[in-house]
C-alpha positions as CSV (number, residue, x, y, z in Angstrom):
1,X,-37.7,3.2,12.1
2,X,-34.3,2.5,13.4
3,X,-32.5,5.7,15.9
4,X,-29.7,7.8,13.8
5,X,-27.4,8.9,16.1
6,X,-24.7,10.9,15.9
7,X,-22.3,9.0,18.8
8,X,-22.2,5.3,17.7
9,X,-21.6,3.3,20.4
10,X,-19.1,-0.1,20.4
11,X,-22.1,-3.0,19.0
12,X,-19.6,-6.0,19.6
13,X,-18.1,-7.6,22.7
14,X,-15.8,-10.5,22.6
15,X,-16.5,-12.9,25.9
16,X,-14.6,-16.4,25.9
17,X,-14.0,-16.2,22.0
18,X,-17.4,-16.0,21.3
19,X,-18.5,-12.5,19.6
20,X,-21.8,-11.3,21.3
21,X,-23.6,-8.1,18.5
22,X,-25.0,-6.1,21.4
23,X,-26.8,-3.7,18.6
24,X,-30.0,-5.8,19.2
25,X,-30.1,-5.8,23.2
26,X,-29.5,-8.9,25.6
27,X,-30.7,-9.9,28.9
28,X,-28.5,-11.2,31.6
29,X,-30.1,-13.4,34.4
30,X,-29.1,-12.9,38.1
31,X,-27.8,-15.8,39.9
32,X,-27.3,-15.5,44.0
33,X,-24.8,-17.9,45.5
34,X,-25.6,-16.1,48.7
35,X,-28.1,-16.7,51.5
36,X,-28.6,-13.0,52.1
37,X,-29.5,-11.3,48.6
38,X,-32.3,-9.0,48.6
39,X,-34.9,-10.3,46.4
40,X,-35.4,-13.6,48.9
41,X,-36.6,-15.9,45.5
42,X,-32.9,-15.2,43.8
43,X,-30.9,-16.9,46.2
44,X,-29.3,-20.0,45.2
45,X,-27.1,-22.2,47.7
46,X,-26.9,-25.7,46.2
47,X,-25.5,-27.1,43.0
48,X,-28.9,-28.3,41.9
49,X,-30.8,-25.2,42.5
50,X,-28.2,-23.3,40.7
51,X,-27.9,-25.2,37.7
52,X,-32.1,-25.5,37.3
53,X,-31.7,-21.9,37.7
54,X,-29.5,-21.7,34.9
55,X,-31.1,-23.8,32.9
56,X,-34.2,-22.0,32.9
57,X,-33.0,-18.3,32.4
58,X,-31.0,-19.5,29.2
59,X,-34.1,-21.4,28.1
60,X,-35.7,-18.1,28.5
61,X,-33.2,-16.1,26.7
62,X,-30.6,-15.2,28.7
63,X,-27.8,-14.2,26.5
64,X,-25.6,-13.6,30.1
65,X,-25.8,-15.6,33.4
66,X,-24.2,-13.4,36.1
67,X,-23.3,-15.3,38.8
68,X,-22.3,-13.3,42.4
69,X,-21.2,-14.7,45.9
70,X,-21.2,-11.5,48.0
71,X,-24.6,-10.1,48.5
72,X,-24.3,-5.9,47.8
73,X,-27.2,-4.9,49.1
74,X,-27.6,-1.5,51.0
75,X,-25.8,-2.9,54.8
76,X,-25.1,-6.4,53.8
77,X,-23.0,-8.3,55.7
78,X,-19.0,-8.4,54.7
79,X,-17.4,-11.8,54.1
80,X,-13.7,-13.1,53.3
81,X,-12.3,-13.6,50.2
82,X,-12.3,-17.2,51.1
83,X,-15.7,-17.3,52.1
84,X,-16.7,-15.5,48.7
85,X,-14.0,-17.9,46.8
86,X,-15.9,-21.3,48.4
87,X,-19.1,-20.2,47.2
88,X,-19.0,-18.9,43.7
89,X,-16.0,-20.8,41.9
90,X,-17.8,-23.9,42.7
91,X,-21.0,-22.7,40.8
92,X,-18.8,-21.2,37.9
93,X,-17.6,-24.5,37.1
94,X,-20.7,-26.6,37.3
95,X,-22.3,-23.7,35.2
96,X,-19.7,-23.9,32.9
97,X,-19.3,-27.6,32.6
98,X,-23.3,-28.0,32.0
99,X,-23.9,-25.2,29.9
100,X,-20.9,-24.8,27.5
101,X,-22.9,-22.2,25.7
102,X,-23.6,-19.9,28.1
103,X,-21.6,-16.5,28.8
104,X,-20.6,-16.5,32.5
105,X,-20.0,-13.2,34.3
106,X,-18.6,-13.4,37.5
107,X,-20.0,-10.5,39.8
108,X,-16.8,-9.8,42.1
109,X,-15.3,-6.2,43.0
110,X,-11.6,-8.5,44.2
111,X,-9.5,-9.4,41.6
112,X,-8.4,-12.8,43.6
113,X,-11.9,-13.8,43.2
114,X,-12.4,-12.5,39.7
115,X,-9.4,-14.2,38.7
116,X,-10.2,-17.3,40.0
117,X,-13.6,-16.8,38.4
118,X,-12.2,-16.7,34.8
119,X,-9.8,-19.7,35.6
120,X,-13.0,-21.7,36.2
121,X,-15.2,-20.7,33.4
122,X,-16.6,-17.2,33.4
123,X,-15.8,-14.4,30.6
124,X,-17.3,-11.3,32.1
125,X,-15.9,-9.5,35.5
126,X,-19.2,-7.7,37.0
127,X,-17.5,-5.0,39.3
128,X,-19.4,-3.0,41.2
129,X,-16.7,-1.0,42.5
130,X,-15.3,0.2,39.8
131,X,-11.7,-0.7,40.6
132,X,-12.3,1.3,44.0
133,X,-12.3,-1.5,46.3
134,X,-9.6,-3.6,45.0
135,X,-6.2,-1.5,43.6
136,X,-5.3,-5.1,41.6
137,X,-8.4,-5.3,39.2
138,X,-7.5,-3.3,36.7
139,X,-4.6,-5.0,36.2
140,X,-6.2,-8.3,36.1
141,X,-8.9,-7.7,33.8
142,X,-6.3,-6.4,31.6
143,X,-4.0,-9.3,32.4
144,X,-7.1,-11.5,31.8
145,X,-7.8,-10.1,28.8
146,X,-11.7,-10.6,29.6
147,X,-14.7,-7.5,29.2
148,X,-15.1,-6.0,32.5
149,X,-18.3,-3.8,33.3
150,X,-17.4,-0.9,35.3
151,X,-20.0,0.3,37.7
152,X,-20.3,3.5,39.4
153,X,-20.7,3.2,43.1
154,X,-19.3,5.0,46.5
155,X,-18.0,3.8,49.4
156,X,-18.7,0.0,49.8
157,X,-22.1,-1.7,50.1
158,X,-21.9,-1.0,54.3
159,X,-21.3,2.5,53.9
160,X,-22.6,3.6,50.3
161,X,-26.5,4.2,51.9
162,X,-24.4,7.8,53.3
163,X,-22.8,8.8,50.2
164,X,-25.6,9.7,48.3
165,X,-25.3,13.4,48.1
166,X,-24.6,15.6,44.5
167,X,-24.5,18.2,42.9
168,X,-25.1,17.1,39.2
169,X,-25.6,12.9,39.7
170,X,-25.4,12.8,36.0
171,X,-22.4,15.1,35.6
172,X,-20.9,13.4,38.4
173,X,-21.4,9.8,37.1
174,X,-20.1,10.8,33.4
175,X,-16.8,12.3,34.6
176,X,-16.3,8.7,36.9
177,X,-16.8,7.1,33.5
178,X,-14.7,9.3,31.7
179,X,-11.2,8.9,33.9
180,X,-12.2,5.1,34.6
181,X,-12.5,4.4,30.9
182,X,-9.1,6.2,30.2
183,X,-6.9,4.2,32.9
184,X,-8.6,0.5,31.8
185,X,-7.5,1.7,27.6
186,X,-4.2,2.7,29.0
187,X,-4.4,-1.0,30.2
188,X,-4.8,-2.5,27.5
189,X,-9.2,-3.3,28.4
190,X,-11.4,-2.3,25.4
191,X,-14.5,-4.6,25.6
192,X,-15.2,-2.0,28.4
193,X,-19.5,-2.0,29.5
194,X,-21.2,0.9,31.8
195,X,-23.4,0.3,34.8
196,X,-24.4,3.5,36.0
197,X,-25.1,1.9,39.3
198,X,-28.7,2.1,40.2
199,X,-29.1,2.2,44.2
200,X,-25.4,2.3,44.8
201,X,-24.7,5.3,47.0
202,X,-27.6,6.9,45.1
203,X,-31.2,7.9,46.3
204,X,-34.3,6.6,44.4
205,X,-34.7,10.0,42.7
206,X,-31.2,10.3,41.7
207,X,-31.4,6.8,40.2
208,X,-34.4,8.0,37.9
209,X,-32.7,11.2,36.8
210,X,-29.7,8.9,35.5
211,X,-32.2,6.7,33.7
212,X,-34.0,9.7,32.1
213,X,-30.7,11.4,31.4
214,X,-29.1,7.9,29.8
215,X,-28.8,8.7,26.4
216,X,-26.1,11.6,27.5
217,X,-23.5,8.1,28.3
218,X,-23.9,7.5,24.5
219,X,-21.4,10.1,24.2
220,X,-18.9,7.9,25.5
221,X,-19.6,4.8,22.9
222,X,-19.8,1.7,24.9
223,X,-22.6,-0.1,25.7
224,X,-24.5,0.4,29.0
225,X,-26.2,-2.1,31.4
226,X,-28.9,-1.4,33.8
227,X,-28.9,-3.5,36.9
228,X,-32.7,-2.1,38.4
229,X,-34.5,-5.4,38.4
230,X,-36.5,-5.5,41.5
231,X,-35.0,-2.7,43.3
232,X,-36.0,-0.6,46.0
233,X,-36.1,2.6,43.8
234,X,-39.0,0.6,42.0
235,X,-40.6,-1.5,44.7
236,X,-40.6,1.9,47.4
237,X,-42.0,4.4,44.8
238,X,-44.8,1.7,44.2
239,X,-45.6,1.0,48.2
240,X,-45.2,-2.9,47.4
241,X,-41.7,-4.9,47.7
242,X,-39.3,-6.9,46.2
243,X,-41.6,-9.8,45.4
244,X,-44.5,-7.3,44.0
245,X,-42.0,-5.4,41.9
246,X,-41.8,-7.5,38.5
247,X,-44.7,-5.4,36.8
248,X,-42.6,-2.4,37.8
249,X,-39.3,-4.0,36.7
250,X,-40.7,-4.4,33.9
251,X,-42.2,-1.0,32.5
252,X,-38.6,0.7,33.8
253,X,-36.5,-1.7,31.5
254,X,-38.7,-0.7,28.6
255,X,-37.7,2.8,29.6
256,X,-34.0,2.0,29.9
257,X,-34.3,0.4,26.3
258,X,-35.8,3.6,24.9
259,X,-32.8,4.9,26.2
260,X,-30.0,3.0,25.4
261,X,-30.0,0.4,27.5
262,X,-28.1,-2.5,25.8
263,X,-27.7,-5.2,28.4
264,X,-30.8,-6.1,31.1
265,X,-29.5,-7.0,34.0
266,X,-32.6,-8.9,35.8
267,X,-34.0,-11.7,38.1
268,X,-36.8,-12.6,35.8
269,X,-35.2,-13.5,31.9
270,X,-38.4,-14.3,30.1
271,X,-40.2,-10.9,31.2
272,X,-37.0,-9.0,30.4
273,X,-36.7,-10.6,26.5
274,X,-40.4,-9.7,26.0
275,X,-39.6,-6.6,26.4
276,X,-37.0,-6.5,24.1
277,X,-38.6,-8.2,21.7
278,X,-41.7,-5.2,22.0
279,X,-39.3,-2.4,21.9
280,X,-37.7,-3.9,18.7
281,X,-40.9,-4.5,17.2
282,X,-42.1,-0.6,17.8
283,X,-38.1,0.7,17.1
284,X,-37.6,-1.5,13.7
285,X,-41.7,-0.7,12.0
């Protein structure tokens, strides 16, 4: 039986020219171009390993491939733009050249970057700063014309581990949303997704409240992507790590779909469309 609701979100996204129906939920794979990333089995640092990556997750079912340079984990390691630049424009365009089918998001929070990004194939900007760290991305997403997901975050990914204190998390995060959606429509940006930003500047128990309290973003009708793929809030609850936490992964992004979710943001596709395909099945009979 499908969900009546009474907000009805935006179902459509236009990436590159091609129209993407996000009312049946899609997975987007993670690709690393860093040497530093988390989850040690994501990182990808040569052309090969990066396009066999590719190749796999869209074999899989990746209806995304979201392709990042600068490693945001809790105290990584800042680099230049340049630095940032040499590694991911180079993947973007072998991606793109290879896989002319796939929807390329570049995951950047500097609009240089994200610019040069789009010039070299992607569709997608993947900010996790939500315009905070960069005063010139608004202004190129709009300039780009391209969707741009806006992610809620503090501070930067050196500092955000001691910005984690609220009042209301979900209050808090809504009311972000709220005045960030308003500047980027006064731009002219309407294919406009929300990351609520799992483990940015937020402890593991405030990052479960916002996924039990999810359905209250629906309010704001625009689709919503959940980044919690192998994460500590899963991997730390469970007393295991990064490498253990697929089974994990796994049960919460069947709980993000029961509420909401319409993009999976993960490291492992073909677990992640399973579980789409099993939430549909129980949603749709």
């Amino acid at each position: 039986m499908a969900k009546d609701t009474f907000f009805q979100k935006k179902v459509t996204l236009n990436a590159g020219g091609k129209l993407i129906d996000l009312s049946s939920p899609k997975v987007m794979g993670i690709i690393n171009i860093t040497p530093d990333s988390f989850f040690a089995a994501s990182r990808k640092t040569d052309i090969d390993a990066i396009l066999k990556q590719a190749e796999k997750m869209l074999a899989d079912g990746a209806t995304f491939l979201d392709v990042g340079a600068y490693s945001s984990r809790p105290g990584a390691v800042d680099i230049s733009v340049q630095e940032e630049t040499d590694r991911l424009l180079p993947a973007i365009e072998v991606i793109a050249q290879k896989f002319p089918e796939a929807v390329i998001s570049a995951d950047t929070f500097r609009a240089s970057v994200a610019e040069g990004a789009i010039k070299a194939g992607a569709h997608i900007i993947n900010d996790i700063s939500g315009g905070e760290l960069d005063a010139d991305m608004f202004a190129t997403a709009a300039r780009l014309q391209v969707p741009y997901v806006l992610m809620h975050m503090r501070g930067n990914p050196q500092t955000m581990t001691q910005l984690t204190d609220y009042e209301d998390i979900f209050a808090e995060v809504y009311d972000y949303f709220l005045k960030k959606i308003y500047q980027l429509k006064q731009l002219g940006i309407h294919d406009i997704i929300l990351d609520p930003g799992f483990g940015f500047a937020k402890k593991s128990t405030d990052s479960y409240e916002l996924i039990n309290k999810m359905q209250g973003f629906d309010a704001l009708q625009l689709p919503i992507l959940t980044g919690i793929s192998r994460k500590k809030m899963i991997y730390g609850l469970l007393n295991s790590t990064a490498n253990e936490a697929l089974n994990g992964t796994t049960a919460l992004n069947t709980i993000a779909l029961m509420n909401g979710a319409s993009i999976l943001r993960v490291h492992d596709v073909k677990e992640a469309v399973e579980a789409v395909k099993i939430w549909q099945a129980v949603t749709l009979s």
